[in-house]
Every structure is written in C-alpha cells, then in structure tokens.
C-alpha positions as CSV (number, residue, x, y, z in Angstrom):
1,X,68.7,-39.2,-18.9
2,X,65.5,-40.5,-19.7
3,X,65.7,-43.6,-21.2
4,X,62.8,-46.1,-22.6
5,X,63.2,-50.0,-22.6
6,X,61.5,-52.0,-25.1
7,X,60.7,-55.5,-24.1
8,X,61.4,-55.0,-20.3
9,X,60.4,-58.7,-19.5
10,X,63.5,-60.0,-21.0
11,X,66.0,-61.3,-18.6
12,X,69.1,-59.1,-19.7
13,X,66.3,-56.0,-19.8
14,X,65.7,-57.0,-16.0
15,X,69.0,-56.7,-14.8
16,X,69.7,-53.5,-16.6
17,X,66.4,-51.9,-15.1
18,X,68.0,-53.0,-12.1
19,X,71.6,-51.3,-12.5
20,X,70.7,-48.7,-14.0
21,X,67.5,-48.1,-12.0
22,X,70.1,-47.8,-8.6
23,X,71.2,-44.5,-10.4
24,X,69.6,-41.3,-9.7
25,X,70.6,-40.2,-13.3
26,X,68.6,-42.5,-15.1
27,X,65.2,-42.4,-16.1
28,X,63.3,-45.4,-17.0
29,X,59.8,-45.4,-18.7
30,X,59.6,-49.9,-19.3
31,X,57.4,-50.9,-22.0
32,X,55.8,-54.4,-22.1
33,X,53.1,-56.9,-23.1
34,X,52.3,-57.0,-19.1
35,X,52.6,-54.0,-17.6
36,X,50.7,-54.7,-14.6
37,X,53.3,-57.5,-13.6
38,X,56.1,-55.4,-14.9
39,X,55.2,-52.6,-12.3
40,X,54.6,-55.1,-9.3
41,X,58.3,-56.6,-10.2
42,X,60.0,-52.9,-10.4
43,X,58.6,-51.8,-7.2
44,X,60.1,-54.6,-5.3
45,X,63.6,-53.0,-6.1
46,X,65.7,-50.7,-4.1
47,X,65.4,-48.2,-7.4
48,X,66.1,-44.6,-6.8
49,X,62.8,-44.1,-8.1
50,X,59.3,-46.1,-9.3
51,X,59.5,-46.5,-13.0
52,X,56.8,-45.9,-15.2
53,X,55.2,-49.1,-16.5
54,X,53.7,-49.3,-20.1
55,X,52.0,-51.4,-22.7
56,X,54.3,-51.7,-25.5
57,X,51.3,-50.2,-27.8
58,X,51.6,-46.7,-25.4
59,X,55.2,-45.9,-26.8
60,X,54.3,-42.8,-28.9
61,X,55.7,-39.5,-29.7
62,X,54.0,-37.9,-26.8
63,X,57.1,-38.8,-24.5
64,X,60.6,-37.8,-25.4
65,X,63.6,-39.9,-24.6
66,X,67.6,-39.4,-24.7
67,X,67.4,-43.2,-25.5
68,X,66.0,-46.7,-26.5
69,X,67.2,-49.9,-25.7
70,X,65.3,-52.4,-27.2
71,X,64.9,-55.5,-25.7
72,X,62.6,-57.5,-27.7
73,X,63.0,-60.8,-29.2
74,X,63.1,-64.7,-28.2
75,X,66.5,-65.3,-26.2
76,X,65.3,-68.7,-25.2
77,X,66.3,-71.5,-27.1
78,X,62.9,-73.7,-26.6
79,X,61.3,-70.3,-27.2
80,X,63.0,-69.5,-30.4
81,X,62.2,-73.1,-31.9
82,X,58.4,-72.4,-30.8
83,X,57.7,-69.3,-32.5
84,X,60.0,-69.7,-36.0
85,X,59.8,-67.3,-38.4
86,X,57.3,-64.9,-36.4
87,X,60.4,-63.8,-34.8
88,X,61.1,-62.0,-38.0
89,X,57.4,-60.0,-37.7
90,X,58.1,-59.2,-34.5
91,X,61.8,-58.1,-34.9
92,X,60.7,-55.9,-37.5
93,X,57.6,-54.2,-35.9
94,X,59.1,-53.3,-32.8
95,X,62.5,-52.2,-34.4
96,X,60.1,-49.7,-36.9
97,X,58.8,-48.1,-34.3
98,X,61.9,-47.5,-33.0
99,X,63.5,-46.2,-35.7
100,X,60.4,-43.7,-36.3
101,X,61.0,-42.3,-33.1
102,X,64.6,-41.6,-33.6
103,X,63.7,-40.2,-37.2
104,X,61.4,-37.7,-35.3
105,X,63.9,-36.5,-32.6
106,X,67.5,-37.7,-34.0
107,X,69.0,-36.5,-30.4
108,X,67.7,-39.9,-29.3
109,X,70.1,-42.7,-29.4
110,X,68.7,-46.3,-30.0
111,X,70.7,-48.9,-29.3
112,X,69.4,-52.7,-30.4
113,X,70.1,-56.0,-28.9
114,X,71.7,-58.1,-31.4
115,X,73.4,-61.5,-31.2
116,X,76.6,-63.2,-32.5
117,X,74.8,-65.9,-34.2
118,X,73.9,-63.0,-37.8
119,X,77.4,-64.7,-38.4
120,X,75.9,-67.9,-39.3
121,X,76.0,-71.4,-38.3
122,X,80.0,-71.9,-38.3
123,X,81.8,-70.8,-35.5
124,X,85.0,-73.3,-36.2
125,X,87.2,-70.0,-34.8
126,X,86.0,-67.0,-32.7
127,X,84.9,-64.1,-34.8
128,X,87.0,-61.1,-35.7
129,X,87.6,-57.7,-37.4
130,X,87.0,-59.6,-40.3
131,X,84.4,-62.0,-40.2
132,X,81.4,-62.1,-42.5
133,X,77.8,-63.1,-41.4
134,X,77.5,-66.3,-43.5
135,X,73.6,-67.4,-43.4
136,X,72.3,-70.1,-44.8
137,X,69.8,-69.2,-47.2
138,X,67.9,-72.0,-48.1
139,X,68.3,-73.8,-44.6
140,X,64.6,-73.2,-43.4
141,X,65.9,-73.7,-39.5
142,X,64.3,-72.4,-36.1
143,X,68.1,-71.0,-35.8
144,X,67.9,-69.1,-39.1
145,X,64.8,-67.1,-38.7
146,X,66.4,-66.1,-34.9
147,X,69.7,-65.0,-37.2
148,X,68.1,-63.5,-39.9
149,X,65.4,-61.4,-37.9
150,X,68.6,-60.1,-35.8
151,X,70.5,-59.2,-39.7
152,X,67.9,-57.9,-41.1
153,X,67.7,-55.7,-38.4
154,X,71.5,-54.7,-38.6
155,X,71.1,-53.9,-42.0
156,X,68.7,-51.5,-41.7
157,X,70.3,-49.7,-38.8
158,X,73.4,-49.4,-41.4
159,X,71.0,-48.0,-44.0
160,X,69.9,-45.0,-41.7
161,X,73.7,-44.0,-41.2
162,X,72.4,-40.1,-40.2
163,X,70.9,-41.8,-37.2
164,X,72.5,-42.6,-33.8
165,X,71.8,-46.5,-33.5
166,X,74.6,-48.9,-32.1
167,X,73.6,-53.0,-32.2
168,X,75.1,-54.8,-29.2
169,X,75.9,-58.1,-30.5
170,X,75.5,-60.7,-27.2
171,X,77.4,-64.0,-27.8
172,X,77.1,-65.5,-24.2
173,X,75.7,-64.1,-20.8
174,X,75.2,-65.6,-17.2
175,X,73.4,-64.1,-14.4
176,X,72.1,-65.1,-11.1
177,X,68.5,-64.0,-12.2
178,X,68.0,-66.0,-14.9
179,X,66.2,-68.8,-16.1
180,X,67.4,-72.1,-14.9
181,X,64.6,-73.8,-17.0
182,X,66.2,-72.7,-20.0
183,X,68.2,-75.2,-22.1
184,X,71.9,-73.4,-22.5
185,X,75.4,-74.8,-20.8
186,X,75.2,-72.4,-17.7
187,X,71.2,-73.0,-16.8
188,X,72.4,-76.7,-17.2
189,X,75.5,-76.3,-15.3
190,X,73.6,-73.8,-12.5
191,X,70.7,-75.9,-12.1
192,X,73.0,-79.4,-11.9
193,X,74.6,-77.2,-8.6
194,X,71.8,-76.3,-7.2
195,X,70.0,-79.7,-7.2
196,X,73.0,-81.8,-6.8
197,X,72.2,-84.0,-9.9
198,X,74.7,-84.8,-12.7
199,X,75.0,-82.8,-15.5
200,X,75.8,-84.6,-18.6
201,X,77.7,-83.4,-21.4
202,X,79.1,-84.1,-25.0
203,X,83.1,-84.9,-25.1
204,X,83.7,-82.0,-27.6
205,X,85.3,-79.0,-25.4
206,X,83.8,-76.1,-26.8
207,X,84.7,-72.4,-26.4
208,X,82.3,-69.5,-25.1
209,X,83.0,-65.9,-23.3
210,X,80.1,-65.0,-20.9
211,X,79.7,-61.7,-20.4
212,X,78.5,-60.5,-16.7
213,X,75.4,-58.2,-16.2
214,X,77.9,-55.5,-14.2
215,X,80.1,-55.3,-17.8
216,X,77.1,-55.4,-20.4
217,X,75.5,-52.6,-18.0
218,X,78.4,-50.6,-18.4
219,X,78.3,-51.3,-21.6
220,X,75.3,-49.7,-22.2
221,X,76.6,-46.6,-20.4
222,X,79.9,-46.2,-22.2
223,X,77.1,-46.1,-25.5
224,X,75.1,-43.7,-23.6
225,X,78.0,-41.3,-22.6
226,X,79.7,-41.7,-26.2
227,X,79.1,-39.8,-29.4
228,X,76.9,-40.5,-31.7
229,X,77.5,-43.2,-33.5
230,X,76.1,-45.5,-36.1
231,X,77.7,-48.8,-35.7
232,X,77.5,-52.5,-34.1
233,X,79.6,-53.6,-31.3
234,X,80.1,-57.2,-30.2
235,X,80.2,-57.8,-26.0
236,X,82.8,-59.3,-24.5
237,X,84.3,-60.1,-20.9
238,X,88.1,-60.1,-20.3
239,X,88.9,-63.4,-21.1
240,X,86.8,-66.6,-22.6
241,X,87.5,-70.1,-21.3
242,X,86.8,-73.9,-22.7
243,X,83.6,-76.4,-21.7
244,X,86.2,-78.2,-19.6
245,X,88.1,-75.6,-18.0
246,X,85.1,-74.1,-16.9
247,X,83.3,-77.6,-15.9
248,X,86.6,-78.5,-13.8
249,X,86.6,-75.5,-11.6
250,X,83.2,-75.7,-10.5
251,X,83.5,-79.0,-9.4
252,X,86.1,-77.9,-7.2
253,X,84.5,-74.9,-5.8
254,X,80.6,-76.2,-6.0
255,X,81.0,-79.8,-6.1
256,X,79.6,-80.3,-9.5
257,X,79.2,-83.7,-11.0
258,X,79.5,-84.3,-14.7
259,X,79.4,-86.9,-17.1
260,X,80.6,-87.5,-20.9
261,X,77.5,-88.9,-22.9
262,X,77.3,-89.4,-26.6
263,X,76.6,-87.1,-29.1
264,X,73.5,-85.6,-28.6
265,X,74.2,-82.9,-25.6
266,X,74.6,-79.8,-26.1
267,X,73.1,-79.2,-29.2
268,X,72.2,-75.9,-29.9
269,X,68.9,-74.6,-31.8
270,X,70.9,-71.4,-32.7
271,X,73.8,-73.8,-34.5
272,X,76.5,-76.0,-33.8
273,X,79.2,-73.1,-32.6
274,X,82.7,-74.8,-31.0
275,X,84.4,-71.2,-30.6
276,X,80.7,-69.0,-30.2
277,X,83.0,-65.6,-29.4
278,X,84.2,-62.6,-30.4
279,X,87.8,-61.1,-30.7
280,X,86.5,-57.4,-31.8
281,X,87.6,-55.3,-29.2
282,X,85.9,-51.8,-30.8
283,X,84.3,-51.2,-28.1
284,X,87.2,-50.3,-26.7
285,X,87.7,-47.7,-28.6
286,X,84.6,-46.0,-26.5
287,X,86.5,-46.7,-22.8
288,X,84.4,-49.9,-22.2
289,X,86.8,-52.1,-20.1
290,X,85.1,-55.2,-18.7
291,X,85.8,-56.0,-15.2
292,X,85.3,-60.0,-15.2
293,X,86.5,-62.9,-17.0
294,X,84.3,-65.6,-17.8
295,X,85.4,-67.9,-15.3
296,X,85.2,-64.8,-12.4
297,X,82.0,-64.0,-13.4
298,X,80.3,-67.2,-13.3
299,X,81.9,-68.0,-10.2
300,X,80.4,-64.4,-8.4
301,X,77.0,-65.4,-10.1
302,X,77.0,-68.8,-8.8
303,X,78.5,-67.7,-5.3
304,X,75.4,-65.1,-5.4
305,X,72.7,-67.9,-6.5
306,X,74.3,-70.4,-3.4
307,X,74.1,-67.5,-1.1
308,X,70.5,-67.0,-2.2
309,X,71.5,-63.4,-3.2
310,X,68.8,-61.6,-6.3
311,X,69.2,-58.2,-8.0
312,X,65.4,-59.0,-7.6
C-alpha cells in the first residue's frame, strides 16, 4: 500500500512513519517544508525500506497513492497561540489539495487528523454519541481558530460524502518521542521525572485518556484495511484516568514530586476541559481494540524514556 504523509514533521506523523515504516507492506512517500532534514531523520530508522522525502509543493497527480494521512497543523500549544488564525489558511490549503487528489482517483482514502477540541470550550463531561461541537463564535481566542480550522475541515469532508475520508479526532496522546518543551500535563509531568524538579499543579483533578502511538497506529490500519467510509472517529485507549490518579502512581514508580499551587496551572490555550475525552466507541465497529490504558501506556512510555529507549 502506498501511502503519502502530509506534514511528516509532526510528532504523531513521526511515530507513525516509524510503525508503519517496520512493515514491508507499506509504502511511504513523506511530504514536508524540510525535506532534506526529513530524509536524514528517516534514514536513521530500522525501516524496511528508505522513504521518499518531498517538499510539500511536489505532491501532485503524477504519483498515485492507496492513501493520505494528513498530518499538518499546529499540535503545540505555544505554537497554536503564535500563529492564530493562519492556522485556518493553512488548514484549508493543505486539506484542498488533498481532497483534489481524492476527487481525481476516488480509490484513495484520506484520512485527516482532527482533534476533540471542534466540540468547543466545555468539556464539564466526556463527549459522547451525542455531543455537539459548541464553538464560540464571537470569542476571537488562539483556541478558537485551532477549533474552527479543525471544523471547518470536518464539514467539508461530510460535504463530499461520495469520497472515502475518515477524520481521527485526537483528544490526548503521550509518547516517548515527543517534545518535552511543550506546555501539556505529560511534557510537564515527563520533563519534572527526568530532571528531578517539582512539578506544580492546580488542585482541580481533571480527567484525560491518552492514547499510545502502538493503538493510534493501529488505528490507522484498521482505517486502511476497512471499507470505505466517510465518517469521523474519535481515539481512544482502554480506559482514561484522573490528574491525581495518574500523578500518584508515578510518584511511586518514578519518584515524582508535585505540588498544589493556585489557580493558574494548567491552563490550557485550547480551553479549560475538566473531562477532555471521548466515550464514542465507533471505532469499534471497524475491529480497532486498543491495547493500553492510559495509565499502562504512560507508564511503558516513561519506562522507555528512563531506559533511554527512541522509536528514533
């Protein structure tokens, strides 16, 4: 299966490049703004094979692909604050040329990147079956151009229903690879470990269900091997767990120190979201079966970050 990624810089796009580069089935043709560096990084994996490394403006009908995954958009807070509502440009370009390609050879499945926050800024309870995205539309925030660009997109997947594209909404993911520099719970948490400092934290306990790179790359497979479908799908591990839970066990297994400070911590430029999960299991419905819980996946993440273990 040949099989393009858009936006192959992206630290979820890197691990999947990673899993699904180990198989000799797969295909990968990775489209970037740095190509150059993109290449270097893929041929210091045990792939199967060498990927083909491309400037994002190369992607054209002269190559045909079983599949899309596209990658591209700001996953970093700090990053999505920075660049406001470009994100909605760029969105929208990228996801275009996408869905040209698809129109050209409809055999091609796309599937999109999405995220849980096109429900809006509440997440009081975990979303469900029923739950209605809930945007704010004359809140000018950072968060809301992130949201909207993501929406947007969705509803113009819906709108070419003939076509085979499938959103993956991500609400909460931890790997070993990523970027401890980034401002989220985990890279907080992670980096507090590593360095032996204190992490500090607000008192409210909130809820969140981290998805590990093993489960969202399978994922992506059970999409692959599906059919068709036009749809979105919302990731999800076997079980979530609570702020505290969470924070207790790892001080027991890593030694992590934590403090309660004021409010002020852990404030979120995507919203305030106290229960930021899913409870749509349709995925299910395509044989995907996640392997980890939360809790078991951070703890092999973190076990694989002490141990100095990479994918890279």
């Amino acid at each position: 299966m040949r099989i393009a990624i858009l936006g192959a810089t992206s630290e979820i796009a890197k691990d999947v490049i990673n899993l699904l580069g180990k198989q000799p089935q797969y295909e990968l043709s990775l489209f970037s703004r740095r190509p150059e560096l993109v290449s270097q990084w893929a041929s210091s994996l045990n792939l199967s094979a060498q990927p083909q490394s491309l400037a994002l403006d190369q992607f054209d009908y002269s190559d045909q692909f079983d599949a899309i995954i596209n990658f591209i958009g700001a996953g970093n807070p700090q990053r999505i604050q920075q660049i406001g509502d470009e994100i909605l440009d760029v969105t929208q370009r990228y996801d275009k040329m996408a869905i040209n390609y698809v129109e050209r050879f409809p055999k091609c499945r796309y599937i999109f990147l999405s995220s849980g926050s096109i429900f809006g800024p509440d997440f009081a309870l975990p979303i469900d079956m029923n739950s209605r995205a809930n945007l704010q539309e004359n809140t000018l925030l950072a968060s809301n151009w992130y949201s909207k660009a993501k929406l947007a997109a969705e509803c113009e997947h819906r709108l070419h229903n003939h076509l085979s594209i499938v959103d993956i909404r991500v609400f909460n993911y931890f790997s070993r690879s990523q970027n401890l520099s980034s401002n989220y719970l985990m890279s907080d948490t992670a980096r507090a470990i590593q360095e032996g400092t204190i992490l500090l934290t607000s008192a409210e306990n909130i809820v969140r269900d981290y998805i590990h790179p093993t489960d969202f790359s399978n994922l992506l497979i059970t999409i692959l091997n599906s059919a068709p479908l036009n749809t979105a799908l919302d990731c999800y591990s076997q079980l979530p767990i609570d702020k505290f839970s969470l924070l207790n066990t790892l001080s027991e297994k890593f030694n992590l120190q934590f403090e309660i400070e004021k409010v002020g911590i852990d404030q979120n430029p995507t919203g305030n979201k106290s229960n930021y999960y899913s409870l749509n299991r349709s995925a299910a419905s395509l044989g995907y079966e996640p392997q980890y819980s939360s809790l078991s996946g951070i703890l092999a993440e973190l076990q694989a970050l002490g141990s100095g273990l990479s994918y890279f």
